[in-house]
C-alpha positions in Angstrom: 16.4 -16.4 51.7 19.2 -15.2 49.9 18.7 -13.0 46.9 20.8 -14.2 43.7 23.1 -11.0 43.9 23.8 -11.8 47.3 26.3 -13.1 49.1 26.5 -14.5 52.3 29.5 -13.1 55.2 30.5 -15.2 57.7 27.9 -14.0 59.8 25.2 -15.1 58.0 24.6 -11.6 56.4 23.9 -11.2 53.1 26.0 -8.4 51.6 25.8 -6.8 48.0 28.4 -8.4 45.0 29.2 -6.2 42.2 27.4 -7.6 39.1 29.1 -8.9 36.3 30.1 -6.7 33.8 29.6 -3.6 36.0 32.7 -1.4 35.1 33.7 1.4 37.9 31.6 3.0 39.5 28.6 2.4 37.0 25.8 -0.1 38.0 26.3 -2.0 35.4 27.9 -1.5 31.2 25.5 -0.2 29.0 25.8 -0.7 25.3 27.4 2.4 23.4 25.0 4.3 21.8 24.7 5.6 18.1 25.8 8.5 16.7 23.1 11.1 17.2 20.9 12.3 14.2 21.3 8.9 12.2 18.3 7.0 11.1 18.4 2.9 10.3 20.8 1.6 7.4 22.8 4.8 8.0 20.2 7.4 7.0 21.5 10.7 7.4 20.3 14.4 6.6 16.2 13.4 6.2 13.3 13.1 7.5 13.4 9.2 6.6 13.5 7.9 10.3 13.1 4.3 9.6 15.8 4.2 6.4 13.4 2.4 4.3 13.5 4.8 1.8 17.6 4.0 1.3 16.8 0.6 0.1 16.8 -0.5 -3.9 14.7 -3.5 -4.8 15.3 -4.7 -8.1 11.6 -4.8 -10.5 11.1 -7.3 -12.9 9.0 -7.2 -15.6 5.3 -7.6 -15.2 5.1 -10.0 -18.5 1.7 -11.6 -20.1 1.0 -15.0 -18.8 1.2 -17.7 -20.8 -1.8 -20.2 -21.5 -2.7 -22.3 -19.5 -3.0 -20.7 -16.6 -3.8 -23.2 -14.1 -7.3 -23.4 -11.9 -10.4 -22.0 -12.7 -8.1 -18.8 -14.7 -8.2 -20.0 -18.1 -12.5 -20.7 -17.6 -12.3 -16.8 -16.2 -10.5 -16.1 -19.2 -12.5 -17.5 -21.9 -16.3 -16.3 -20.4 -15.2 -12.7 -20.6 -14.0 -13.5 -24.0 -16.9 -15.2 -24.9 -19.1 -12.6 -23.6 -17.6 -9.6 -24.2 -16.7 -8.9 -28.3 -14.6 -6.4 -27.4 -12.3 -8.3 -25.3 -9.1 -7.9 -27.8 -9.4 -4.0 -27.6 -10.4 -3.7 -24.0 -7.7 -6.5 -22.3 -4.0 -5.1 -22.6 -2.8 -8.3 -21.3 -3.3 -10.9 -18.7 -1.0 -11.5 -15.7 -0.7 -14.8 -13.2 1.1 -14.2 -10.6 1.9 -15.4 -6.7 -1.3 -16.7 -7.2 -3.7 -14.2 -8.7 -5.3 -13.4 -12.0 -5.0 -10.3 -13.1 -6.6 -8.6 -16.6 -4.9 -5.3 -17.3 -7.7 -3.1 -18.9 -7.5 0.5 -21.5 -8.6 3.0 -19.3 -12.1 3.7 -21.2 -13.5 0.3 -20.6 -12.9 -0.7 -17.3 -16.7 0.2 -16.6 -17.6 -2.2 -19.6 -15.3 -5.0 -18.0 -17.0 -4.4 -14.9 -20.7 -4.9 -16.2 -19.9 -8.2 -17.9 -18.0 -9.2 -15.1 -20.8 -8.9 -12.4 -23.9 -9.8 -15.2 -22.6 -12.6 -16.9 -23.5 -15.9 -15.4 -20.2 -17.5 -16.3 -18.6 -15.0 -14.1 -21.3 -13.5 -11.9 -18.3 -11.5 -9.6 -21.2 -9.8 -7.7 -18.3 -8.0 -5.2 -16.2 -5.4 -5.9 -14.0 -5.9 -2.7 -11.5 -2.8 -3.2 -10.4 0.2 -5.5 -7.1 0.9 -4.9 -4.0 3.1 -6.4 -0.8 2.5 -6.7 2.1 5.2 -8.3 4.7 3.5 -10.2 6.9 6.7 -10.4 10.3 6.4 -12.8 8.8 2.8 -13.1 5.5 3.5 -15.8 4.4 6.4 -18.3 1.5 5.8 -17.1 2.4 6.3 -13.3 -1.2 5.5 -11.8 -2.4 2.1 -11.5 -5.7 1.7 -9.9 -6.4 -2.2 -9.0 -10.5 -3.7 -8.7 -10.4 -6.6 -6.8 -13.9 -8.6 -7.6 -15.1 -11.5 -5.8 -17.8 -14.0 -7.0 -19.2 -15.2 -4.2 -21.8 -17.5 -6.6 -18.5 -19.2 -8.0 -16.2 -18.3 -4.7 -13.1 -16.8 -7.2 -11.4 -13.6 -7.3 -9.6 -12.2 -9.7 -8.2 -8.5 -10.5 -8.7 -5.7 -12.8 -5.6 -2.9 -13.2 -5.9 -0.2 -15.0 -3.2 2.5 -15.8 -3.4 6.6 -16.3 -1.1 9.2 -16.8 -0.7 12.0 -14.0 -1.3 14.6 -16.9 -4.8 13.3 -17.1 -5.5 10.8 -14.8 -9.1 10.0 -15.8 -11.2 7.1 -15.3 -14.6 5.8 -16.2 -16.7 5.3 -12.4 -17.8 2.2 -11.3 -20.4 3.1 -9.0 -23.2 2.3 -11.2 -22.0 -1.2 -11.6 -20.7 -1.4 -8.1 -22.4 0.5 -5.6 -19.1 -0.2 -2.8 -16.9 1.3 -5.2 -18.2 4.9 -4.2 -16.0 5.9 -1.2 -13.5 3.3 -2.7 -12.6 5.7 -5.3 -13.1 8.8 -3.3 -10.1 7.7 -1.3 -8.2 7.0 -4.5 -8.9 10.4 -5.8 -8.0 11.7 -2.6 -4.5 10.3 -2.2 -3.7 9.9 -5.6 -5.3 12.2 -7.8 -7.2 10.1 -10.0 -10.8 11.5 -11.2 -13.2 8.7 -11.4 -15.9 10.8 -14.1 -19.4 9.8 -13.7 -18.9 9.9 -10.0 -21.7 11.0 -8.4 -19.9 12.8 -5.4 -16.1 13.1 -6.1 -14.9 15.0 -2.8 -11.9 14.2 -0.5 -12.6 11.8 2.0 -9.3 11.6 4.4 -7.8 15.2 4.0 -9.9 18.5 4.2 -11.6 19.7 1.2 -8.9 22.6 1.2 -5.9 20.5 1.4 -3.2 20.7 -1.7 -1.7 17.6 -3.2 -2.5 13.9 -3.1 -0.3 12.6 -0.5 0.4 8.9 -1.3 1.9 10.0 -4.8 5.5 9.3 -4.9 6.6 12.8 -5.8 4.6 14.2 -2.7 6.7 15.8 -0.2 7.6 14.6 2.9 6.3 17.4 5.4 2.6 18.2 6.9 1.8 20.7 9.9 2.7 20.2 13.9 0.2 18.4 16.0 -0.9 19.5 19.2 -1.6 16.8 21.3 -2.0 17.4 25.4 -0.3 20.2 25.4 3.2 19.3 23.3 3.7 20.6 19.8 4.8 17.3 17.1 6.4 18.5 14.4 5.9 17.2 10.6 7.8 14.7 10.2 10.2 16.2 7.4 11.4 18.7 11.0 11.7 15.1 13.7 15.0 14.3 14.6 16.3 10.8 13.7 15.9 8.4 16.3 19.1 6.7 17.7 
């Protein structure tokens, strides 16, 4: 049979034809390539391979939600009130949004919030699914968020607790006595973020090594680390890779 490339000679013997696109002596054209030591989106002179960190997204407001909220938010809403007497001083405000209820709590009673959450039997969110940070650098005085999602698994709803710190004392109020899951939940937060979870009974880094400096998802954390040795090649930190082309 002959092959696609080929073409037949008189003779019945197939013989080679130059592909398309093949320029001189080259097999076939190859796409230019781009200039060396550029990253995506034009990223130039850092360790920023992927150029993400060259894009601007607009932030909008996070603004109070209006009542009423839609769904089974507004019966969330008025339980905690009901149970809780100091709901006015302990909710900063409450957010809907892409879906999700979320109650923005003061820092000193987010273990409060907690207990009525899980012990009421309006509410009964028996879960606490995740502790997790977030650093709102340039964006918040108070730069460290840390988010509780709860799930009530009586009532099958969720619904969100943030709570905001400064990075000049970032502390918080543990949730381990209310929620038991929350323990390495907010070891990891301390550890990335800084945030010191008092009342914890075992506050220690769980990702990096006890000796390590820094929290390293913190948006003011440089970009850097130490080579890697892995089968016998060195990877450098990632602040010494070149851009990829």
């Amino acid at each position: 049979m002959t092959a696609p490339n080929d073409k037949p000679n008189d003779g019945g013997v197939p013989v080679p034809v130059t592909p398309a696109g093949a320029s001189s002596t080259a097999p076939a054209e190859y796409p230019p390539a781009s200039p060396a030591g550029r990253g995506m989106f034009g990223i130039q002179g850092s360790g920023d391979t992927s150029g993400f960190g060259g894009l601007v997204r607009p932030r909008r407001p996070i603004e109070e939600a209006a009542r009423p909220y839609g769904g089974y938010f507004d019966e969330v809403r008025d339980a905690l009130e009901e149970a809780y007497p100091a709901f006015g001083e302990a909710i900063e405000k409450v957010v809907v949004d892409r879906g999700e209820l979320t109650l923005h709590v003061r820092p000193e009673k987010i273990a409060e919030v907690c207990q009525v959450m899980r012990d009421d039997l309006a509410l009964r969110f028996e879960l606490c699914s995740s502790v997790s940070g977030v650093d709102y650098l340039g964006a918040d005085e108070r730069r460290l968020h840390v988010v509780y999602h709860l799930t009530s698994m009586t009532y099958r709803r969720r619904v969100r607790l943030e709570v905001a710190v400064p990075a000049e004392n970032p502390h918080l109020p543990s949730v381990t006595a209310v929620y038991p899951t929350a323990d390495w939940q907010e070891r990891e937060a301390y550890d990335m973020f800084g945030v010191l979870f008092d009342g914890h009974p075992n506050l220690t880094r769980i990702l990096m090594p006890d000796d390590w400096e820094g929290h390293p998802q913190r948006k003011d954390y440089p970009l850097g680390g130490v080579p890697v040795e892995y089968k016998g090649a060195e990877i450098p930190p990632p602040d010494q890779r070149r851009s990829y082309q």
